[in-house]
C-alpha positions in Angstrom: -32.9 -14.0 65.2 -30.5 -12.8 62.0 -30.2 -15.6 59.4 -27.9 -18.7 60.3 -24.5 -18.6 58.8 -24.0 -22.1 56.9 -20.6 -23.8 57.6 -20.0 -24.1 53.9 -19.6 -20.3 54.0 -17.5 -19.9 56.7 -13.8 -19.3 56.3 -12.2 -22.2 57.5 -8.6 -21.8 59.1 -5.9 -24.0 57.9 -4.0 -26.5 60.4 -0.1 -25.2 61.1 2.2 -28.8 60.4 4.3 -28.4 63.2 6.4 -31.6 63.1 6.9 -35.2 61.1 7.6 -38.4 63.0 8.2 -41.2 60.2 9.9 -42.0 57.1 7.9 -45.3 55.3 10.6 -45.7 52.5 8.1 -46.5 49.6 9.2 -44.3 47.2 12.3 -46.1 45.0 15.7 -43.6 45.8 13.1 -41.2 48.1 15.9 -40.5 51.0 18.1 -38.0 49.4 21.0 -36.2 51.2 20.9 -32.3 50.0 24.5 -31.2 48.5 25.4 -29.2 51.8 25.8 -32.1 53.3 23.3 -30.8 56.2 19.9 -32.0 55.2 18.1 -34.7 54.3 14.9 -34.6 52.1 12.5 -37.3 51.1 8.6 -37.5 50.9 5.8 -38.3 52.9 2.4 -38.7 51.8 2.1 -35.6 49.7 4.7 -33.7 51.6 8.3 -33.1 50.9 10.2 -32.8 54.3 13.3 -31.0 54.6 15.0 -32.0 58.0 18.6 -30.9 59.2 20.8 -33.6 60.1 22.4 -31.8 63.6 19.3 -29.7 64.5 16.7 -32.0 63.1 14.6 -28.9 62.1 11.8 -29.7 60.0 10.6 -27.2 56.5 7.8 -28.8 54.9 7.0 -28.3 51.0 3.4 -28.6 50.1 1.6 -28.1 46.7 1.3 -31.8 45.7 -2.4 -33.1 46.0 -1.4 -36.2 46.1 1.5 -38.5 47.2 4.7 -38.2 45.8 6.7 -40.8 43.9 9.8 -39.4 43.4 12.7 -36.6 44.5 15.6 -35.2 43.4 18.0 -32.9 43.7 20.5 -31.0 41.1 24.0 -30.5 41.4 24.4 -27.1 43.2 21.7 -28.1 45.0 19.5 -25.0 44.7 16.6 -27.0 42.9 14.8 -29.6 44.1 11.9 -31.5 41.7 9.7 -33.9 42.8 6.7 -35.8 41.0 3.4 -37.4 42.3 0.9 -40.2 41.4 -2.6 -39.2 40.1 -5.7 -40.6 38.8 -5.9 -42.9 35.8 -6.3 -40.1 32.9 -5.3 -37.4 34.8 -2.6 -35.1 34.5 0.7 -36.1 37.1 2.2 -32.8 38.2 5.9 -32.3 38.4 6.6 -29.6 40.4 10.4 -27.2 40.8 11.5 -26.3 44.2 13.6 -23.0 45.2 15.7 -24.8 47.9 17.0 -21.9 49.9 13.8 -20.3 49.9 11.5 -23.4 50.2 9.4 -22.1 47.8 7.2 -23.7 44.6 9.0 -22.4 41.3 6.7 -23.7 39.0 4.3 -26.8 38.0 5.2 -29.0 35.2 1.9 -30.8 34.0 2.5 -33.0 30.8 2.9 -36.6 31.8 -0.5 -38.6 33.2 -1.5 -41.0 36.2 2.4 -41.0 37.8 5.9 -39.3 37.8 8.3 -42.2 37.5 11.8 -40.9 37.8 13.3 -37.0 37.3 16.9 -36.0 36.7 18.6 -32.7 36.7 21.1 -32.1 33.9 24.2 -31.4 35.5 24.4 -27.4 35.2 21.0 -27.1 35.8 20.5 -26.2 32.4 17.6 -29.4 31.9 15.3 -31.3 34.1 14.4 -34.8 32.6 10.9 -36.8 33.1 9.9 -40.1 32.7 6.0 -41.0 32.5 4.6 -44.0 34.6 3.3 -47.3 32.9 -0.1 -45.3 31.5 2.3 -42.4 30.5 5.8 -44.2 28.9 6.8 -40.9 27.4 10.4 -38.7 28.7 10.3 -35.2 28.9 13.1 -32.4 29.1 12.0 -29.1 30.4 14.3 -26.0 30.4 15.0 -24.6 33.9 15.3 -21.6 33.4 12.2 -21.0 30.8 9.8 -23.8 33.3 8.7 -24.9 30.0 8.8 -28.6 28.1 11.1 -28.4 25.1 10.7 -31.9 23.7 8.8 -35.1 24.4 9.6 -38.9 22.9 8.2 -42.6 24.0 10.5 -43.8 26.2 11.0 -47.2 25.1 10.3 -48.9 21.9 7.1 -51.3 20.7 8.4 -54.8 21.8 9.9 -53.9 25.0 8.6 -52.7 28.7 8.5 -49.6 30.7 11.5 -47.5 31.5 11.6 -46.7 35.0 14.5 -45.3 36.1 16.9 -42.3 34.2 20.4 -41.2 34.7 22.0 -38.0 33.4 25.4 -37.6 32.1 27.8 -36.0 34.9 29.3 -34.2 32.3 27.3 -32.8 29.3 23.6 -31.0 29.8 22.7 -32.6 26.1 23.3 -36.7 27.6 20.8 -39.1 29.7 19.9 -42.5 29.6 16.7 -44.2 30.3 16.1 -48.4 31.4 13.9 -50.0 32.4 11.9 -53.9 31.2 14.1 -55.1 28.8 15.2 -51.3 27.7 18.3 -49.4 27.6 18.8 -46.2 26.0 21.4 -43.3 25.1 19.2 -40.1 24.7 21.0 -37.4 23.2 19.2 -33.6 23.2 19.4 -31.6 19.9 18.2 -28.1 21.3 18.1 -26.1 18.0 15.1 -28.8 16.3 13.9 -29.5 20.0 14.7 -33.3 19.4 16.3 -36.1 21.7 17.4 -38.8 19.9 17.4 -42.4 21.4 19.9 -45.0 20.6 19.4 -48.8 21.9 22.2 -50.3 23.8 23.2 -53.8 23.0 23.4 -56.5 25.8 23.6 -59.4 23.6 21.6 -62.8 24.9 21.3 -61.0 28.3 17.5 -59.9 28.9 17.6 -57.7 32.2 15.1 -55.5 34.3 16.4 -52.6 35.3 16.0 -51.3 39.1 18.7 -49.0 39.4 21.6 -46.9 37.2 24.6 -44.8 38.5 26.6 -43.1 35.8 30.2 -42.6 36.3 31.6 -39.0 37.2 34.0 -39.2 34.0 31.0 -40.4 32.1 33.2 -43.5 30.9 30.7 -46.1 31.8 27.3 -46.4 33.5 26.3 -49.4 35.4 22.4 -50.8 35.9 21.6 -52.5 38.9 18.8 -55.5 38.0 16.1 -58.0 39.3 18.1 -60.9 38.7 20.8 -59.4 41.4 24.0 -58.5 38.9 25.3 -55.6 37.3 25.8 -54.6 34.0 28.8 -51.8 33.2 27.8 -50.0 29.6 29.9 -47.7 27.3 27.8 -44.4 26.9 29.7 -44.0 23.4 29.8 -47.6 21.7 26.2 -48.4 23.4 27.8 -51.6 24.0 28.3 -54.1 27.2 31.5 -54.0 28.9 31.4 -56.7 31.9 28.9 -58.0 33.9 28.8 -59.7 37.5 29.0 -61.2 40.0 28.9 -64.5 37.6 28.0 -66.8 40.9 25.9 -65.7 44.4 23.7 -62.5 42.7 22.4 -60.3 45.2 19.3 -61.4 47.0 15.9 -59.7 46.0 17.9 -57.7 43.4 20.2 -54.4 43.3 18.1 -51.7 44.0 20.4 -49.1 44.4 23.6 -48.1 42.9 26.3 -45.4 43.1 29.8 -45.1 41.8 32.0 -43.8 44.7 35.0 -41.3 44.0 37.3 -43.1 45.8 36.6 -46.0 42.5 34.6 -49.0 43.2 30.7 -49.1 43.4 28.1 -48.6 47.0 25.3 -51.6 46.2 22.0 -51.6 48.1 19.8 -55.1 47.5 16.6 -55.9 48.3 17.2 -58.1 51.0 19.0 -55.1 53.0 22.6 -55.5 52.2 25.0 -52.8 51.5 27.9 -53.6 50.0 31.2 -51.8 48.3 32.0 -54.2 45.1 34.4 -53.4 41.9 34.2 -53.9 38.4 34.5 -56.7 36.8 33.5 -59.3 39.5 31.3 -57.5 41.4 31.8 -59.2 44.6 31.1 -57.9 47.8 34.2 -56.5 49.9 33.6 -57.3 53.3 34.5 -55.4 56.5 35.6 -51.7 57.0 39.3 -50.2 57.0 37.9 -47.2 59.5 38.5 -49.3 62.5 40.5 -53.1 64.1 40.5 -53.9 67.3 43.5 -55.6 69.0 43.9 -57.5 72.3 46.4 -58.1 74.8 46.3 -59.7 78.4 43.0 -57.9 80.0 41.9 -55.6 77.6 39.9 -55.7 74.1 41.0 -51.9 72.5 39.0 -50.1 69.4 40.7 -48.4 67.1 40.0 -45.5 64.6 42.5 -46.4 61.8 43.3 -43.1 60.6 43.3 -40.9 63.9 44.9 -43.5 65.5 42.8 -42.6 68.4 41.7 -45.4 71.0 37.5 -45.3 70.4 36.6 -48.4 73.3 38.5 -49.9 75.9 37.0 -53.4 77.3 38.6 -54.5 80.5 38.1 -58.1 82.4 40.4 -57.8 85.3 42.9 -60.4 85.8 42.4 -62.6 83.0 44.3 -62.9 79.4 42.4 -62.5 76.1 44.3 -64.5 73.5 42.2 -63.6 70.6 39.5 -61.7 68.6 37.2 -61.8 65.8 34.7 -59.3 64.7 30.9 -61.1 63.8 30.2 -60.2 60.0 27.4 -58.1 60.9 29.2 -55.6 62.9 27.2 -56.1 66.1 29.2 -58.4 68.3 33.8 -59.1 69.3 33.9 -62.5 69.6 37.1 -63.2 72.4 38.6 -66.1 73.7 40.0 -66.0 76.9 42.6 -67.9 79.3 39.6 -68.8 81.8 38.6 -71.3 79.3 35.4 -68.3 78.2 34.4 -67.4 75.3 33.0 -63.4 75.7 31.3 -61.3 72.8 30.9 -57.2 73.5 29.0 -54.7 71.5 31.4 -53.2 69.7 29.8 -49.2 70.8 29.9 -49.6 74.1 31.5 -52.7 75.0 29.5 -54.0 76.7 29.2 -57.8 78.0 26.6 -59.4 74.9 26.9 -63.2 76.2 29.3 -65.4 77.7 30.1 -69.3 77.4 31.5 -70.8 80.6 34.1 -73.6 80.3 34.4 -73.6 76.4 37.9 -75.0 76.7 39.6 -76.6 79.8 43.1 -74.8 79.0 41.9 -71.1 78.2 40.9 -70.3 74.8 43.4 -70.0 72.5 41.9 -69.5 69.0 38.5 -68.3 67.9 36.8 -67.4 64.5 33.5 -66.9 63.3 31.4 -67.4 60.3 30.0 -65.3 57.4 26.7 -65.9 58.2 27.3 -65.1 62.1 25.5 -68.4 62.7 28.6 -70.3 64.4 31.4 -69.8 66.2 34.3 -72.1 65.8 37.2 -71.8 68.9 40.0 -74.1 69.7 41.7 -74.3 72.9 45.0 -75.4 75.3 44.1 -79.1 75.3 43.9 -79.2 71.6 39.9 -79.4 71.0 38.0 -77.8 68.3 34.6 -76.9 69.1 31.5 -75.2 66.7 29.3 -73.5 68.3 25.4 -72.1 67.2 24.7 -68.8 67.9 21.5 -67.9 68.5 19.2 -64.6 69.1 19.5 -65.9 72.7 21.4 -68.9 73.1 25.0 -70.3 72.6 25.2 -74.0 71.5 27.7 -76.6 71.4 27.2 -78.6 68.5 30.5 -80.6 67.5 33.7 -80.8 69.4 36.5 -82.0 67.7 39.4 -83.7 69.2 42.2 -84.2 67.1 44.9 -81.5 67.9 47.2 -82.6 70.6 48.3 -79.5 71.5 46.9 -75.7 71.8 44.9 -74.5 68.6 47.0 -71.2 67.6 45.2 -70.3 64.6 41.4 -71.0 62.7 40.4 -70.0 59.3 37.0 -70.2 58.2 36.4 -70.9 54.2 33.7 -68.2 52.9 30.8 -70.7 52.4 30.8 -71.7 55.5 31.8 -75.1 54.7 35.2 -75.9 55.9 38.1 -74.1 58.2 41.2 -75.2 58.6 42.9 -75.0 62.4 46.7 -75.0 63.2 48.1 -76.1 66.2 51.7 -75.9 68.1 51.3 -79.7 67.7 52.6 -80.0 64.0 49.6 -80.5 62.4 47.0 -78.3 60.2 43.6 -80.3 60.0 41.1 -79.1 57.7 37.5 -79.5 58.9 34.5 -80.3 56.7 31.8 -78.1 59.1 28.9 -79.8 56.9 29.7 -83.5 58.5 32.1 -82.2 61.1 34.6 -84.6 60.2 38.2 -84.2 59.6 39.3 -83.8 55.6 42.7 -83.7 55.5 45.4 -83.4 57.9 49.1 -81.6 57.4 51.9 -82.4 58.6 55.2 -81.0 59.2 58.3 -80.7 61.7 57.2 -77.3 63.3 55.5 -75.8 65.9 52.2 -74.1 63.8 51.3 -70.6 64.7 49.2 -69.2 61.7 47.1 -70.5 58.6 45.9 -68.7 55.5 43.4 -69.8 52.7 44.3 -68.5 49.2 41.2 -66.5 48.4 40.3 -69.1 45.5 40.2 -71.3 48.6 42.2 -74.4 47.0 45.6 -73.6 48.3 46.4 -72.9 52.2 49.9 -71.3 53.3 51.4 -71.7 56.9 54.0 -70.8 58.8 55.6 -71.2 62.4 58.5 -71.6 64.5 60.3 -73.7 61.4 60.0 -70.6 59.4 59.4 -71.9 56.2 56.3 -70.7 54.7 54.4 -73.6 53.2 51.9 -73.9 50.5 49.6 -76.9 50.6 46.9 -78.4 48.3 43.4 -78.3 50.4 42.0 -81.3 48.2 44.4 -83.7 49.4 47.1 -82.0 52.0 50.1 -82.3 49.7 52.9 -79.5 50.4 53.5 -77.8 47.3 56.5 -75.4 48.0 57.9 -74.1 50.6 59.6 -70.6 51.1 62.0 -69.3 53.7 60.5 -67.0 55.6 62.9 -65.5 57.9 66.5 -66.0 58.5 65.8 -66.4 62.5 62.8 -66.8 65.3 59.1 -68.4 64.4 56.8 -67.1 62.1 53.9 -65.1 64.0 51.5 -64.0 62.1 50.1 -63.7 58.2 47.5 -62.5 56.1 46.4 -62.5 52.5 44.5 -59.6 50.2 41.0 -60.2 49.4 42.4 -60.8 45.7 44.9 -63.2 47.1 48.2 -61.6 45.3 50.3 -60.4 47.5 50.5 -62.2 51.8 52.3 -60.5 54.7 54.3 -62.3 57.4 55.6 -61.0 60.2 57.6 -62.7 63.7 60.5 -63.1 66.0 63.2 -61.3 63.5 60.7 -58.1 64.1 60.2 -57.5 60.5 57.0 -57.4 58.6 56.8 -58.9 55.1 55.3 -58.3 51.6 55.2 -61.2 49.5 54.3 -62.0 45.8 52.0 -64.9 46.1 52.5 -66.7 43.0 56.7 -66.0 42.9 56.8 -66.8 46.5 59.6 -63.3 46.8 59.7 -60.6 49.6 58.8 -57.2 47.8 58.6 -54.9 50.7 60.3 -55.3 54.3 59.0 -52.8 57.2 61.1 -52.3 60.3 60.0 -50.3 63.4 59.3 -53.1 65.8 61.7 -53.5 68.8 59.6 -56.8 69.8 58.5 -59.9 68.7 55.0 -59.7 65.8 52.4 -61.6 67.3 49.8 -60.7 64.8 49.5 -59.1 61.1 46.3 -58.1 59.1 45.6 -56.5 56.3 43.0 -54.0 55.8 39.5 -54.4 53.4 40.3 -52.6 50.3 44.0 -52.9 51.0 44.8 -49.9 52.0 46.6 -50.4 55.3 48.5 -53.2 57.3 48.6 -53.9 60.8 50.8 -55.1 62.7 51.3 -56.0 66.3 54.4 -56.9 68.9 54.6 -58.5 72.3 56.3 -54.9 74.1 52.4 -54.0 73.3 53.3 -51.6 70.0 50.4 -51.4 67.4 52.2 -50.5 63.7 50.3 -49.4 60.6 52.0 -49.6 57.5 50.7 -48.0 54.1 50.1 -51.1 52.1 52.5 -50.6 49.0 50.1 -51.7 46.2 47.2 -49.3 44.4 44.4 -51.8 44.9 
């Protein structure tokens, strides 16, 4: 018998990964879409994955022994860095990716126990590194030499950590660091190997910083915090320019941020929402101008805005669908229809998501929904006003209201949920308090009602009908307030208001659609190309478009004539 072989000295062969099912989502900013718009790359465990989007084929980086806490890519996109957690004491490494060729570069090993945040200088000129709580320091590194070139603290004495970094869009020699109750303007002075920090002033306001996004100008820079607003910073004076939204922060904080080219800013929260919002207020713009939907006697149609092309047809044979309303949450049409039904249809496929049988005796006429897609409020031919709970499962009638003594042509919902206001073809407007479900006020006038607006600032409402006078009324206590003539012949159809409550469009039996300065109550634009009578008008989130819609079945869009 020859001598056994121990395992220990036996050449063990390494296990081929093959493939990666999973994506946890830990790491802060880990999903990161690769320049070529083909790829995506984001950790897992100690593995960088490199997965194209239309083949889904998988390239795996290792070389971290440990897992990895952060990812990024640079401009060009031929680097990617990414840094890992480590021991308490021991050295976090840093390591420099060759993209195309999927290789290591180089290891970085300065900072200890975790990698908080890297950013690439934006002609790959720099790679910047911030040090995890045990660490606190920043590091730039030269690209091209794979070497540190200077080191500083990353925050001052009295203040916490700085977690999160940002590099100028335009200059290699410009980042900023935040972080606890930090905010700093780093500037890089190659020929003494020095960056210099310089503290920016937020006045009373003590913030934590999750997020930052730097404008592509390098104008301003905004930081996304704990307490759920934003704060918009001058890179030059080091000094606070706005900071919102005042009221209703986002939930669980703003997590992530990034300024869009098209103006404006993408906001991610912690409780899941992602939302487009604008400086100064910082309120979420709802909805999407990529698609509306229209309806006319059998059929529910989906529209792609731009192509124009038809995306979803939704047919119920022999019946008339009076009107539509998309749920907030994108998953559901809500339709009213003349067999006194209320149907909602996924909006992909179309098809059939519930159904409420005898919601109204005389067909449906009306229907909106709420903000929170909680309720459904629909009025109908005999004049009733009904709320109804949505549930995962079930459809509830809580309230109807009976008030209306005629068909509900038009319901309006207030954005807290708290009040609508419905017209009908009886002369009245009622506005509902959907707390009590009581009536709050009721409006009268000499006209047959066919549409309702609130004034975004939700104290005035404006209606029209077949009196055409466009009417502004006080919500508190129902008092008119002025009224406008609206067209020189035929009812008043349809209307709409911009989110920022400016401008309103009109349109109606004279076949014209109309722009109208809010405050001076004047026609600034006029579009003609309908032949028939405008049933309906909308205007599109972030103003870009308005649609409009006649009874010989034509579907207009019109460029709306203001920059928003």
């Amino acid at each position: 018998m020859g001598e056994e072989i121990s395992p220990e000295d036996k050449e063990v062969a390494e296990l081929q990964l093959d493939a990666v099912i999973g994506f946890n989502g830990h790491v802060p900013n880990g999903l990161k879409c690769h320049p070529d718009q083909e790829h995506l790359i984001y950790p897992l465990g100690c593995t960088i994955l490199i997965q194209a989007l239309n083949t889904h084929e998988q390239n795996f980086l290792h070389g971290h022994g440990n897992n990895v806490s952060c990812v990024t890519i640079s401009k060009n996109g031929d680097y990617i860095a990414s840094g890992q957690v480590t021991f308490m004491g021991f050295k976090a490494d840093i390591i420099l990716w060759d993209y195309k060729k999927r290789e290591l570069i180089a290891r970085l090993s300065l900072h200890k126990g975790k990698i908080e945040a890297l950013a690439f200088s934006p002609n790959d000129l720099y790679l910047v590194s911030l040090g995890g709580p045990d660490d606190g320091s920043v590091v730039v590194w030269s690209i091209a030499k794979r070497d540190a070139i200077c080191g500083s603290p990353a925050a001052g004495l009295n203040v916490g950590n700085a977690t999160t970094v940002v590099f100028s869009r335009c200059r290699d020699e410009m980042f900023v660091t935040a972080g606890n109750g930090t905010i700093r303007v780093w500037e890089l002075d190659l020929p003494n190997r020095k960056i210099w920090p310089t503290e920016c002033q937020t006045g009373q306001m003590k913030r934590i910083v999750m997020s930052i996004a730097m404008a592509n100008d390098d104008s301003f820079f905004y930081l996304g915090t704990t307490t759920g607003d934003i704060l918009k910073m001058n890179p030059r004076t080091k000094l606070l320019t706005d900071t919102g939204p005042v009221k209703d922060k986002y939930s669980l904080g703003v997590s992530a941020i990034r300024c869009l080219k098209m103006g404006g800013l993408l906001v991610g929260s912690g409780a899941g929402l992602l939302v487009f919002c604008k400086s100064p207020n910082y309120k979420p713009a709802n909805g999407t101008a990529e698609l509306f939907a229209t309806c006319a006697k059998k059929d529910i149609r989906v529209w792609h805005t731009m192509s124009n092309r038809e995306l979803l047809r939704i047919t119920v044979p022999n019946m008339t669908c009076h009107a539509i309303d998309f749920m907030r949450d994108g998953k559901s049409i809500i339709s009213a229809w003349n067999d006194g039904k209320i149907r909602a249809f996924a909006p992909e496929t179309g098809r059939l998501i519930y159904a409420i049988n005898s919601a109204h005796r005389i067909g449906v006429t009306a229907i909106a929904t709420t903000s929170d897609c909680k309720r459904v409020i629909s009025g109908g031919g005999e004049g009733e006003v009904r709320v109804w709970q949505i549930g995962c499962q079930t459809q509830k009638l809580e309230e109807a209201l009976k008030e209306h003594k005629s068909s509900v042509s038009c319901i309006r919902v207030k954005k807290n949920n708290e009040e609508c206001v419905t017209a009908s073809t009886d002369g009245t407007c009622i506005i509902w308090d959907l707390v009590r479900l009581k009536r709050n006020q009721m409006i009268l006038a000499n006209t047959l009602f066919q549409c309702v607006c609130y004034h975004p600032e939700e104290f005035q409402i404006i209606t029209s009908g077949t009196d055409r006078k466009i009417a502004y009324w006080e919500v508190f206590d129902g008092t008119v307030i002025r009224e406008l003539e609206g067209a020189l012949s035929g009812s008043i159809n349809g209307m709409d208001i911009t989110q920022e409550g400016a401008h309103f469009v009109t349109g109606g039996n004279d076949h014209l659609v109309k722009v109208w300065d809010y405050n001076e109550g004047e026609v600034t634009h006029v579009g003609m190309g309908h032949s028939g009578n405008i049933t309906r008008v909308r205007i599109s989130p972030g103003n870009k478009f308005i649609v409009s819609v006649s009874a010989d079945g034509a579907i207009l869009r019109w460029k709306y004539p203001y920059a928003s």
